[in-house]
C-alpha positions in Angstrom: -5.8 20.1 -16.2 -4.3 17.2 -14.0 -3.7 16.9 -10.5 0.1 16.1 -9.4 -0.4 13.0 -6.6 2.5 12.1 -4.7 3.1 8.4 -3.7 5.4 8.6 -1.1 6.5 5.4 1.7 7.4 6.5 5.0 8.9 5.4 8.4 6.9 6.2 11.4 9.7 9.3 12.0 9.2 10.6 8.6 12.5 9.4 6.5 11.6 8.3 2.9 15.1 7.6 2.1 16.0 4.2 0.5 12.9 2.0 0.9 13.4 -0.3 -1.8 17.2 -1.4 -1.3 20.1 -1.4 0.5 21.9 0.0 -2.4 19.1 2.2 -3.6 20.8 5.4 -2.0 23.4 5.5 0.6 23.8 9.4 0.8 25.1 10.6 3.6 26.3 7.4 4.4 22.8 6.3 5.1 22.7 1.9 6.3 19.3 1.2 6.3 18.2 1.1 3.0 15.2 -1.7 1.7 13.3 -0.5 5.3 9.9 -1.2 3.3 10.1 -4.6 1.8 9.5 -6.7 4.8 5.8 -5.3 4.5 5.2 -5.6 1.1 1.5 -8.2 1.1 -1.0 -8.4 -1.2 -3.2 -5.2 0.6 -0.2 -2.9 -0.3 0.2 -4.6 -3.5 -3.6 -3.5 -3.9 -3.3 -0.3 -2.9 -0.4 0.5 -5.8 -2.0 -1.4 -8.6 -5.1 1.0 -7.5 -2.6 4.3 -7.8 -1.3 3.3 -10.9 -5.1 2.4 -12.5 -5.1 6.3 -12.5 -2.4 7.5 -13.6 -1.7 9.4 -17.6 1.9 10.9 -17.3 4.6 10.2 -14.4 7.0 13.5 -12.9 9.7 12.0 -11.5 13.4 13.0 -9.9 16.4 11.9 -11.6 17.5 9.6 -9.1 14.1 7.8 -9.0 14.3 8.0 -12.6 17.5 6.0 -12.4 15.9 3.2 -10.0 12.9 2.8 -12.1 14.4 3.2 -15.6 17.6 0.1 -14.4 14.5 -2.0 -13.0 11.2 -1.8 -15.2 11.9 -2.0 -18.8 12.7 -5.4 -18.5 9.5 -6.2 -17.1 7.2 -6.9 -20.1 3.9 -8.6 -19.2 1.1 -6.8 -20.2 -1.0 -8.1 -17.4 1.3 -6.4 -14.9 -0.3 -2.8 -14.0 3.0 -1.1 -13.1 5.2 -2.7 -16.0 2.7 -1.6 -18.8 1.5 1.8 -17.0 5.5 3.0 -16.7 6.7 1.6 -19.7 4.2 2.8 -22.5 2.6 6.4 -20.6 4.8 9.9 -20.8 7.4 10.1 -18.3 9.5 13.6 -17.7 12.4 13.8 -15.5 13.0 16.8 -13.8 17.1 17.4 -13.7 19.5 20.0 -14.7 22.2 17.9 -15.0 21.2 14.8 -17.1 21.4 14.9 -20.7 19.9 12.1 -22.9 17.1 9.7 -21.1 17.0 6.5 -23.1 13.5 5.0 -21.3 10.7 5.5 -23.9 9.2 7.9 -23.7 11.0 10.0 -21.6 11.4 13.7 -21.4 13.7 15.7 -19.8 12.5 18.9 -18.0 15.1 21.3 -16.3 15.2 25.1 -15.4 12.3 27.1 -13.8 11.0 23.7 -12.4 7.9 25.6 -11.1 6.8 27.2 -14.2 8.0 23.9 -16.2 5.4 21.7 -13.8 3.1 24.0 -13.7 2.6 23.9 -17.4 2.9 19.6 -17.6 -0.2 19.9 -15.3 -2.2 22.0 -17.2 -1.2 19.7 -20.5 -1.7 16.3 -19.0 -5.0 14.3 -19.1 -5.5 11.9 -16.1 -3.0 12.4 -13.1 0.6 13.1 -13.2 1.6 10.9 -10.6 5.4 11.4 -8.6 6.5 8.2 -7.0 9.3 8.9 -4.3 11.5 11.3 -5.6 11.1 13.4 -2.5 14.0 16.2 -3.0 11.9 17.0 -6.0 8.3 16.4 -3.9 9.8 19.5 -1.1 10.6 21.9 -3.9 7.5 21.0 -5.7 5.0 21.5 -2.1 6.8 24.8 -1.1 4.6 26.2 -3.9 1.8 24.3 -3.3 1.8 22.5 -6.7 1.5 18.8 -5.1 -2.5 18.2 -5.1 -3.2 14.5 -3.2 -0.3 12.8 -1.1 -0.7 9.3 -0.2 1.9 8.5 2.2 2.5 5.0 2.9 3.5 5.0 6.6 5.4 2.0 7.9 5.8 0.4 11.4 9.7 1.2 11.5 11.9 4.1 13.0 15.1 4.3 11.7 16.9 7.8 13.6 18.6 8.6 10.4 17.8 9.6 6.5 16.2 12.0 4.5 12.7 13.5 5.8 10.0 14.8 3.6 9.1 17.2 5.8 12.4 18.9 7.1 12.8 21.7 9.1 11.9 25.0 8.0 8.8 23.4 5.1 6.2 25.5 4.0 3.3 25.2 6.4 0.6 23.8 5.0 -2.8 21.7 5.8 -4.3 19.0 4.2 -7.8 17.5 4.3 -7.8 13.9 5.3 -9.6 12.2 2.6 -9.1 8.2 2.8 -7.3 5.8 5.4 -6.8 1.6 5.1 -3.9 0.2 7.0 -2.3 -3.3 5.5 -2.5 -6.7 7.0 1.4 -6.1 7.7 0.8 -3.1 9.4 1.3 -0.3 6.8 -0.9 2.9 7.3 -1.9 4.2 4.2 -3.7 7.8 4.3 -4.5 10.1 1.4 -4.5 13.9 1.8 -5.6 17.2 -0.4 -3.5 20.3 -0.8 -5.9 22.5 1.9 -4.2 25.9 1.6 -2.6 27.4 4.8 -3.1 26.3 8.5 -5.4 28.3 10.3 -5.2 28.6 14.5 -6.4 28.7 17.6 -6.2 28.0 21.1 -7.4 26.1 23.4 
């Protein structure tokens, strides 16, 4: 059975929205897209060749879907970890609403997304790995089935976008499992699903 990890980049006030871009997703009329790129050096570029050294199937939302299936078909050296990883593993996309997905080796998974993940988990050898997609990554943590996050935390506030952890989200703890921050200043910390927070006072 494989654990679902979630790679996820994120501004110091928690939006994920639009790192990559400024045309990557404008919803909601959203201005400051491609937040991420002015930190991109060679330790983050480490850190994702490292994520993707793991990886045997990919879950990912239809928009990200989009993003990566417009970008990274067209990238065909076989020394390049990402390229070859993305373009010759299993990918499912989990969307109600698309109907062909053209990307090799692409499958599209739609309905009870719950049960559906829950059975690509237990089916998948290595990690199923999400990248982004976080509408997809809140459904999939209100039932607990996200395992590892490593959230890529960036030196920026932005006041506006789409948060990964919105108001009213499950609550949940974590176990703090591994921490490196990038010569640019990019905090990278990995976490296990923990189970429920427990209490106290002080």
């Amino acid at each position: 059975m494989a654990k679902l990890s979630l790679t996820q980049f994120l501004t110091l006030d928690g939006v994920y929205q639009a790192p990559g871009g400024p045309d990557e997703d404008t919803t909601g009329g959203f201005q400051h897209g491609g937040w991420s790129v002015p930190y991109g050096d060679e330790d983050f570029g480490r850190f994702i060749d490292e994520v993707f050294g793991k990886v045997g199937a990919f879950l990912l939302g239809r928009r990200t879907y989009e993003i990566f299936a417009g970008y990274w078909p067209r990238q065909t050296d076989p020394d390049n970890p990402v390229a070859s990883k993305l373009n010759s593993l299993p990918k499912y996309v989990a969307s109600t609403t698309l109907e062909s997905a053209d990307w090799e080796n692409t499958t599209v998974i739609g309905g009870d997304l719950v049960k559906e993940v829950t059975a690509l988990k237990e089916r998948t050898d290595g990690e199923l790995q999400m990248h982004g997609s976080g509408k997809l990554a809140r459904t999939l943590m209100a039932h607990d089935l996200i395992d590892t996050l490593h959230l890529v935390v960036f030196p920026v506030v932005l006041g506006t976008g789409m948060r990964l952890f919105p108001e009213g989200a499950t609550p949940t703890a974590f176990t703090h499992v591994e921490a490196r921050t990038t010569g640019s200043g990019a905090a990278i910390h990995t976490y296990e699903l923990a189970g429920r927070p427990t209490y106290g006072s002080y």
